[in-house]
N, C-alpha and C positions, 0 to 999 in steps of 0.2 A: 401592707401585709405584716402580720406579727414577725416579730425576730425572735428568736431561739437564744435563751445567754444563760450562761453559767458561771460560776469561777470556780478555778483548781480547789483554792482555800475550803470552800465549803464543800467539797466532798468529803463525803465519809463512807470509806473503803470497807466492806467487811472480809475478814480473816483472807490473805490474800490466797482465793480459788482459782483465781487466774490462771494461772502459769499449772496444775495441779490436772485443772478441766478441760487446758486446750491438749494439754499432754495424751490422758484420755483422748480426749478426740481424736487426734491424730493417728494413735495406734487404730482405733475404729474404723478410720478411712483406711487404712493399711488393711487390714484384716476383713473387712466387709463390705469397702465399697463405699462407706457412705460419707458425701462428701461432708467436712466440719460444718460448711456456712448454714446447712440445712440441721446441723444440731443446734448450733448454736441459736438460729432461728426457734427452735423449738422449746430451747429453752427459756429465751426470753419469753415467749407468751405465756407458758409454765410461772414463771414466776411474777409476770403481772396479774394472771391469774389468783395463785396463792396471795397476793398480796391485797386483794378486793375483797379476800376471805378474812380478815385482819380485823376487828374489832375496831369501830369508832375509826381508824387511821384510814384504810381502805376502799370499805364497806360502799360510801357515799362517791366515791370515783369511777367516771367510765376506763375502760382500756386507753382509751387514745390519751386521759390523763397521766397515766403510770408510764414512766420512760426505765429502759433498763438498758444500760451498757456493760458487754459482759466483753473483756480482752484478756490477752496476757497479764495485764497492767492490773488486773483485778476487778470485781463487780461493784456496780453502782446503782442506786436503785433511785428515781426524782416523781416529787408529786409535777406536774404539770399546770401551774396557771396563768390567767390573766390578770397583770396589773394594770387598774383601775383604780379613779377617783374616788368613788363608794361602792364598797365590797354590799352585795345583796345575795349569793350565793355563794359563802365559805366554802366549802370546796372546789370552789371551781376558779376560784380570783382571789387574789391578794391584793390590798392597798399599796396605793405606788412608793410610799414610803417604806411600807417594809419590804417591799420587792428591789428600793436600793441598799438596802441594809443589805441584800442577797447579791444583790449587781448593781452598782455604786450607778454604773448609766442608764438603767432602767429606763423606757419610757411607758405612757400609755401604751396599753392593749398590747406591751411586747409580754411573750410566752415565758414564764422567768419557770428554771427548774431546782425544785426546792429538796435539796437532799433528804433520803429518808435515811435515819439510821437503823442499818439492819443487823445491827449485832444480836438483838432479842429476835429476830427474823433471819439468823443466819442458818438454825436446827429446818427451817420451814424450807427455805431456798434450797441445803445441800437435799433433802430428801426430797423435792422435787426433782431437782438435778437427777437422781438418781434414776429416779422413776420413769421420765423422760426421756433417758440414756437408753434406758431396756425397753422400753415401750418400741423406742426410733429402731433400735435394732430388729426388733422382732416384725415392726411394718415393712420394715425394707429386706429384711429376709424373707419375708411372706412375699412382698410384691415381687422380689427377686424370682421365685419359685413360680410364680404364678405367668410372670412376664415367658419364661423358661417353655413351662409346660403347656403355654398358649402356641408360641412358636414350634412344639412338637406335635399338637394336635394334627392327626392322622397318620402318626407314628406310630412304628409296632417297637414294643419294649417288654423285656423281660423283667416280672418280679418275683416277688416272693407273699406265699397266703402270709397274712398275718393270723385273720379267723373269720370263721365265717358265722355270720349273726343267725338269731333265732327267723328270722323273716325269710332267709336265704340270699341276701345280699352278701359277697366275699370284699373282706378289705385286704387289697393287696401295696407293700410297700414296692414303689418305681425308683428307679434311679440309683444315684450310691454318691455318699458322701455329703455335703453340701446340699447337693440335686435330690438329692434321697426326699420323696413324698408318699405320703399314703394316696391312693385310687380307691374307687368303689365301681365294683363289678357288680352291677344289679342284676337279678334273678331275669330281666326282660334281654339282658345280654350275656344270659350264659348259654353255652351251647345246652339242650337236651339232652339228661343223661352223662353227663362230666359230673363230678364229684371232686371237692378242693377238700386236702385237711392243712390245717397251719404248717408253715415249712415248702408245702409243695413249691417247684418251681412255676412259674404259667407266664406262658407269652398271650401280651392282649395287645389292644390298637386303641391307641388315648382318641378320645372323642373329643372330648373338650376341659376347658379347667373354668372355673367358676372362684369368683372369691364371695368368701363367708369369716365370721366372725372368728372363727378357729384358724383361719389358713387357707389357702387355694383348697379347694375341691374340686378331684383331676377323675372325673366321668370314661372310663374304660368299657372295651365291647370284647367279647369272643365270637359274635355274630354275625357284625359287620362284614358287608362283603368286601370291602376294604382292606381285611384279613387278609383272606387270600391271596387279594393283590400282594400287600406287602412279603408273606413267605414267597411266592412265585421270583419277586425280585433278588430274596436274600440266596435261593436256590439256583438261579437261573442269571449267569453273567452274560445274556444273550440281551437282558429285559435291561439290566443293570447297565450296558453299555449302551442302550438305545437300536439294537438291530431287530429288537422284537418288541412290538406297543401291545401293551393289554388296552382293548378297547372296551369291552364291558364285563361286568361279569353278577351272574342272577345267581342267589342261594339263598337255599333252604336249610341253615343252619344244623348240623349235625346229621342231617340227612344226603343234600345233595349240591352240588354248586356247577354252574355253568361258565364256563370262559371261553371269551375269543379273543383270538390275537392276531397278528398279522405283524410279516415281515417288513424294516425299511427298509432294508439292504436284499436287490436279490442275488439269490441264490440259497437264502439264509430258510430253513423249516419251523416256522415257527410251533409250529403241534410239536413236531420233533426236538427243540430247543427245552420245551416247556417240560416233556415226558422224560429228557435226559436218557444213558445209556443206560439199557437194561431197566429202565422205567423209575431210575433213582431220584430225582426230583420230584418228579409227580407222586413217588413212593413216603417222598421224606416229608411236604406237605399234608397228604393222606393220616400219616403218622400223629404231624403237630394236632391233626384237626379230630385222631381218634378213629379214624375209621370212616370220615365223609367223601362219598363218590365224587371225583372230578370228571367232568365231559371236557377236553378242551377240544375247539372248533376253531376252523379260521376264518376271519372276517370277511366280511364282502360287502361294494356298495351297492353291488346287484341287490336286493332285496330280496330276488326268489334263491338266488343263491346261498345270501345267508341263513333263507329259514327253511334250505335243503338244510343244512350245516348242521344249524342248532338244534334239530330235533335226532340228531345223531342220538343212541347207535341207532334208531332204527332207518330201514331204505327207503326213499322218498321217490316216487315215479315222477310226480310233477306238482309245481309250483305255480299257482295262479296268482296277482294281483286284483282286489277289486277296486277299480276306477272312481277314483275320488275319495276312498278309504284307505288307510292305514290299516289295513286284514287285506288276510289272502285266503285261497283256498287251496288245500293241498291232499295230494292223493297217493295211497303209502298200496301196497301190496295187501292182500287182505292178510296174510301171516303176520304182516308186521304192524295192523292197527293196535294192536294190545301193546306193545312197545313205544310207537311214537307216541301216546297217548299216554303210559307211563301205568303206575301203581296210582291209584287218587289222583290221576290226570295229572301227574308231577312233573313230567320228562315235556309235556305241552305247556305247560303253565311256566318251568322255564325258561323253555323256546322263547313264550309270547314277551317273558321279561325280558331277555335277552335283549332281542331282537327291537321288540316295542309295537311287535304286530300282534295284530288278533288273528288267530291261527284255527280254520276252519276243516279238523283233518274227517277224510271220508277214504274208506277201502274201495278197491278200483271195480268190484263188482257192484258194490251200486250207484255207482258212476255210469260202469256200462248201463245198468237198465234202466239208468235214466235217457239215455243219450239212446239207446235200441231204438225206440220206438220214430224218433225222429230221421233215422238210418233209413229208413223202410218206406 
């Protein structure tokens, strides 16, 4: 196996950035996090890099040729070769005689490293240095952000419009300080009829965060029924402590939303819990959302029970299950068919989300005349 040999004598040191670089670095890991070994790693490839870019010296070199030791002690920059009997690839092998000139013990095929002097390569190294430095910072402050806002995904957070584009996509800035990102609120998750101008406050629910060449790209909803869920908890210390479970909830963004909930503690009202005194949580939700109807209902594993429930306000005389489907069929008062069935079949539609049933509602007089004739 090749051996690795150098001597002290033959280094040549450029302008000592040692002690100057690790200084820098240090403060960087103080201040952002990022540890030195990983700068320093970066650098070094930075300046093997820059150095393949070198006219004639470089050019003809792989990376694994080009060694770089960068300490306190100061930076060193070595071609890497093989001493050999008969050099037939110069760049790559040194004859063994002058590889003892470099290392007095040289033997065959050991790996001898031949200083470079980088003094006319010192303007090249510092400004890689540099660039490397702010590049590392700016990856790992991005990755920082993105790691952040991946672990908040299906949080609700308050930001700020920044502006809203010609397409109608709203960019809003999240977070504050450090955390501070822009989001984009796309037109497919804005509520219907909401209007942003730059400045507006707006609470939304991060979806997700995506990284791109710019920065994480942090994907926000106003639509999401997820929403809901979230204000319901911030309004509601019943939900927040666990005595009240939100089990589903169906909406029709800007227009209507459905929730059910159910107590784990009894004695505990969960509709009651939800609607607060004198109707002020359910009111202050109502508010966030602009004006969208809330049904809350409460759960049940009965099936006909819950999809009495979920077709609240209107009265439900009776609940059928059909055997071996997932639907039921269900029979309302005839005043109240225009009701459970909703405006555009909306108050049925999100029963059927709700619940997850296919919901088959008929008024109870032609129920009767179907059932009449078999009476008789």
């Amino acid at each position: 196996m090749a051996k690795t040999t150098r001597s002290k004598k033959n280094q040549v040191p450029e302008i000592n950035v040692g002690v100057e670089i690790f200084e820098s670095l240090r403060e960087l890991e103080r201040m952002k996090g990022i540890p030195v070994e990983d700068m320093v790693d970066r650098l070094k490839k930075a300046l093997v890099t820059a150095y393949q870019k070198e006219p004639e010296a470089g050019q003809a070199l792989p990376a694994e040729n080009v060694a770089v030791e960068l300490s306190e002690a100061g930076l060193f920059m070595y071609q890497v070769k093989t001493a050999v009997e008969e050099v037939w690839d110069a760049p790559l092998e040194i004859h063994i005689d002058a590889a003892r000139k470099i290392q007095p013990n040289a033997q065959l095929g050991d790996s001898i490293r031949i200083p470079i002097d980088i003094k006319s390569f010192g303007r090249i190294a510092a400004k890689n240095a540099k660039g490397i430095i702010i590049q590392g910072i700016r990856e790992k402050e991005r990755d920082a952000i993105y790691q952040s806002y991946s672990a908040k995904s299906q949080e609700l957070m308050t930001g700020t419009v920044l502006r809203v584009d010609p397409e109608g996509d709203i960019f809003v800035r999240i977070g504050t300080g450090t955390d501070a990102n822009d989001a984009v609120l796309r037109v497919s998750e804005q509520i219907p009829g909401e209007v942003y101008e730059a400045g507006d406050k707006i609470r939304v629910y991060v979806l997700e965060a995506h990284r791109s060449a710019r920065g994480p790209l942090v994907h926000v909803s106003r639509t999401h029924p997820n929403l809901v869920r979230r204000l319901f908890e911030l309004e509601t210390p019943e939900i927040a402590s666990g005595e009240v479970e939100v089990r589903n909830i169906a909406r029709e963004a800007g227009s209507r939303s459905k929730m059910a909930v159910r107590a784990t503690v009894e004695g505990v009202d969960p509709v009651g819990a939800c609607v607060g005194p004198r109707g002020g949580r359910v009111g202050a939700v109502v508010e966030e959302l602009h004006g969208e109807k809330i049904d809350i209902v409460v759960y049940s594993e009965d099936p006909c029970e819950y999809v009495k429930a979920a077709l609240s306000p209107a009265d439900v005389l009776s609940v059928e299950v059909v055997p071996g489907q997932k639907a039921c069929k269900v029979v309302v008062p005839d005043d109240q068919l225009s009701l459970a069935i909703g405006k555009e079949g909306q108050n049925a539609r999100l029963a059927a989300r709700l619940t997850s049933y296919k919901i088959d509602i008929k008024p109870a007089s032609q129920v009767e005349e179907v059932s009449a004739p078999a009476e008789q």
